[in-house]
Phi, psi and omega in degrees: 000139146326114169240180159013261178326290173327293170335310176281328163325291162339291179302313165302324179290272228311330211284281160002269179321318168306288185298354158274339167242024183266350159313308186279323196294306224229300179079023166311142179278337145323296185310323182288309193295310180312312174331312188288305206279313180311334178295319175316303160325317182270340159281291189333341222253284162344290158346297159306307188305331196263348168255002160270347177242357190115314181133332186332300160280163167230117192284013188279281181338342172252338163302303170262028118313316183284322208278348208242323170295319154345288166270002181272338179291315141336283185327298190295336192279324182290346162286315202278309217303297173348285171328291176306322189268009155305307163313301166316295204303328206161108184320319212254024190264163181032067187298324182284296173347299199292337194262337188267337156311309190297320184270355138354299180299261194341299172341299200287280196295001188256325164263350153313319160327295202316307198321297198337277213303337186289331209292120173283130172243006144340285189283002182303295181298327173318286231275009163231038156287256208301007172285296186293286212299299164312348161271344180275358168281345190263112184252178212285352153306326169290320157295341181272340176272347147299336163274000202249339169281330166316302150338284202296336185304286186325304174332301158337259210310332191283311188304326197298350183262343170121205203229347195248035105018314158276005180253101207284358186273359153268343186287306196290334168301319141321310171304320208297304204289358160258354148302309189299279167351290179325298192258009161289305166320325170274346188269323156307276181251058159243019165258012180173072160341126177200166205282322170315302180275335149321304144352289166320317198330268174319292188271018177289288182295327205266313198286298160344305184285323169317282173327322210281344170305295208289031163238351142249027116323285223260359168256343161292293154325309201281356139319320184292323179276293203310308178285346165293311165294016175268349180212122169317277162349318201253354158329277174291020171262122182280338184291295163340298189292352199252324183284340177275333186279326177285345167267308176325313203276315192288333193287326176294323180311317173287328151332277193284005156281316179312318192302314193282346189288312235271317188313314170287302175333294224276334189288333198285155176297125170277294168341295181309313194289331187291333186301321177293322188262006184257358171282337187320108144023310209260344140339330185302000000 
């Protein structure tokens, strides 16, 4: 029998696997970002695990496996994401941008492919045999108090940024460690569903998606400035410089919303409610 953790180990690989090969299949711009979130899921899951064991597992074999599709896929979510906030500024704006983009994609998308067809899921299955036997040694009472100190531990490293907000390589380390909160949140409750965790859920997901703007946001600019300055010509496209300026001012703006959501966040109570789902009956 299966317990909790395995179960959740489980969903995540079936999700994963759906979405590589509806990836291989279709190259839908939904499919690729899932690819991306479930690989994610599934480290995050590797983590908890080599620290739910001791270190006895090691999850880096299964990280460079994952990474090189992991990133050719990246490549490709930074195009499509490109495309859409183009789209936002203006169907018709910046037409060569939009061409250069578009054959960017084809690029992108010939070498994800390749990566696909490359990915072993053999050995994929080798490196999680003694993994599922060590999860299944485990009970979800041990797992729901190790995740939940993991939680608080990230919480932790999220408060420690802040104050450092301008600096964006803090901002995004930040979006990791409320991902990482996120899908620790789901491994919570899918080992015991609670109004509590729900919650967590919920105000979790609003501040994440807040970051996840402003970061292609912030990735979008810094494209934009790359391709203006690639050429003398495209230097004196008023349109280009009105479109960066209209991304920058939304990207500082967002900024300083991260700062007060984050501020509402970091404050509200935590302690009690995970105390409350780790007091939980079925845990005894």
């Amino acid at each position: 029998m299966q317990n909790g953790l395995r179960k959740h180990y489980s969903v995540q690989i079936w999700w994963f696997k759906t979405y590589f090969d509806h990836t291989m299949e279709s190259q839908g711009v939904e499919d690729v970002h899932q690819l991306r979130v479930f690989i994610k899921r599934i480290r995050t899951v590797l983590s908890l695990s080599e620290i739910f064991s001791g270190e006895v597992f090691n999850k880096k074999p299964h990280y460079e496996l994952f990474s090189p599709l992991f990133r050719k896929a990246g490549f490709l979510r930074e195009i499509h994401v490109n495309e859409a906030l183009l789209y936002e500024a203006g169907p018709g704006f910046l037409p060569l941008y939009r061409d250069y983009l578009c054959e960017s994609k084809d690029s992108a998308m010939a070498d994800l492919l390749t990566e696909g067809a490359n990915f072993n899921f053999s050995a994929f299955e080798v490196l999680n045999k003694p993994l599922l036997e060590r999860m299944n040694t485990l009970s979800d009472g041990q797992v729901a108090k190790q995740s939940a100190a993991y939680l608080t531990g990230k919480l932790n490293k999220v408060g420690a940024l802040l104050n450092l907000l301008n600096d964006n390589q803090k901002v995004h380390k930040m979006r990791i460690h409320l991902q990482n909160v996120r899908a620790a949140l789901r491994l919570m409750h899918d080992l015991n569903p609670s109004v509590e965790i729900e919650k967590l859920q919920s105000d979790t997901e609003l501040l994440t998606d807040l970051i996840g703007r402003w970061h292609d946001v912030a990735v979008f600019v810094g494209a934009l400035n790359h391709y203006a300055t690639s050429s003398d010509r495209k230097k004196g496209d008023d349109q280009l410089e009105n479109v960066i300026d209209q991304f920058s001012r939304e990207k500082e703006s967002t900024r300083v919303e991260i700062g007060n959501t984050l501020k509402t966040y970091l404050t509200e109570e935590k302690e009690i409610p995970l105390r409350a789902w780790l007091d939980s009956p079925y845990f005894i």
